[in-house]
C-alpha positions, 0 to 999 in steps of 0.5 A: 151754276144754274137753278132747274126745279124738277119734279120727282115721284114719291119712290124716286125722291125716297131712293134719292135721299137715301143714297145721298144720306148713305154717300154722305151728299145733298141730294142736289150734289147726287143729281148733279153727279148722276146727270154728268155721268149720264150725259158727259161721257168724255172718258169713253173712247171708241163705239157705246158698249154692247149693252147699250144695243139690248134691243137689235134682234128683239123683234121678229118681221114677216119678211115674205117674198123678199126674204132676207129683206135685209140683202133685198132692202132696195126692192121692199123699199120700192114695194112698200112705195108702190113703185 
C-alpha cells in the first residue's frame, strides 16, 4: 500500500468524518472504498448506464444551411476548413 497526502476542503473533510464515524471507518478505510468504487468498475459489464450521458442533447447549435449538420457532417467540416 502506498501513502498519498491530499488536501480536502473544510465541508468535505466535515462530510468525511461524519460518514466514517457513522459506518464505523477511519476516514482513510472510507476513501480508499470510495476511490475503488469510482475508478475500478470490474462488476460492470456492458455500456456505462445512461446516467452517465446527462449531458448529450443539453445544448443547442445554429445549424444554418446545413441543417441537419448531423447527416451533412462532411460538408460543415470542409466549410468550417474553408475548403
Amino acid at each position: 500500500m502506498k501513502r498519498a497526502q491530499i488536501q480536502l476542503e473544510d465541508t468535505m473533510y466535515d462530510q468525511l468524518r461524519r460518514r466514517a464515524f457513522h459506518e464505523r471507518k477511519s476516514i482513510s478505510r472510507l476513501i480508499r472504498e470510495i476511490l475503488r468504487k469510482e475508478t475500478y468498475a470490474p462488476h460492470q459489464k456492458g455500456p456505462p448506464p445512461v446516467e452517465d450521458f446527462k449531458f448529450i442533447g443539453a445544448g443547442r447549435s445554429n445549424q444554418g444551411h446545413l441543417e441537419p449538420v448531423s447527416e451533412r457532417h462532411d460538408e460543415a467540416l470542409e466549410e468550417a476548413f474553408g475548403r
